[in-house]
ZAPA-820730 format. One record per residue (C-alpha): x, y, z; residue in three letters. Coordinates in steps of 0.25 Angstrom, whole numbers, padded with zeros to 4 digits, always signed. Layout:
# residues N
XYZALA...
END
This chain:
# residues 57
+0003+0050-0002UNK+0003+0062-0013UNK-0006+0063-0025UNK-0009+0048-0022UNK-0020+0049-0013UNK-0023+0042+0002UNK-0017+0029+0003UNK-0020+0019+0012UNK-0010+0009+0019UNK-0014-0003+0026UNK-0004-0015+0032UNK-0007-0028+0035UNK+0003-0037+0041UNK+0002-0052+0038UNK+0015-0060+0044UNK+0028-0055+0037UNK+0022-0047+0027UNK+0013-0033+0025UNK+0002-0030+0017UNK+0001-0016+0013UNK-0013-0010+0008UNK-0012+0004+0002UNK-0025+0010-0002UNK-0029+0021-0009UNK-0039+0030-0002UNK-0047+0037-0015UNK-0047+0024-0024UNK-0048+0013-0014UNK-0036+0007-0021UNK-0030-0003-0014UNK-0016-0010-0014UNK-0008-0019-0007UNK+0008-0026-0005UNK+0014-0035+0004UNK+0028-0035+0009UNK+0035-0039+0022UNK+0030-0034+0034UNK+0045-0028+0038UNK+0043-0018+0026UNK+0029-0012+0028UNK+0032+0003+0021UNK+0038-0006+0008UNK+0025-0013+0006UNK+0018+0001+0009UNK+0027+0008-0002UNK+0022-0004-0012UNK+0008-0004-0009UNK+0007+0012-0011UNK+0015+0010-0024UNK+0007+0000-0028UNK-0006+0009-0026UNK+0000+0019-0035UNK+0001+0011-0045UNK-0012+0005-0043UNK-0018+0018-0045UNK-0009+0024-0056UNK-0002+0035-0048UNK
END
């Protein structure tokens, strides 16, 4: 992933969607998004971006 660090993915599928966790390893910080389940690299691309905001990078 870069200079951003380990990350994390983790999918759980529940019915027509996807829940995508993406955790970073040296804060712990954790993130999620949902999205359909036929689109599971789409919710992995939000839920990364969305760490990186969370973390200011």
């Amino acid at each position: 992933m870069g200079d951003d660090g380990e990350i994390i993915v983790e999918f759980v599928r529940n019915g027509p969607y996807i829940k995508c966790s993406a955790i970073h390893v040296a804060t712990g910080r954790e993130v999620s998004a949902m999205g359909p389940v036929n689109e599971p690299k789409a919710v992995e691309r939000v839920a990364i971006a969305k760490l990186k905001r969370a973390l200011g990078l």
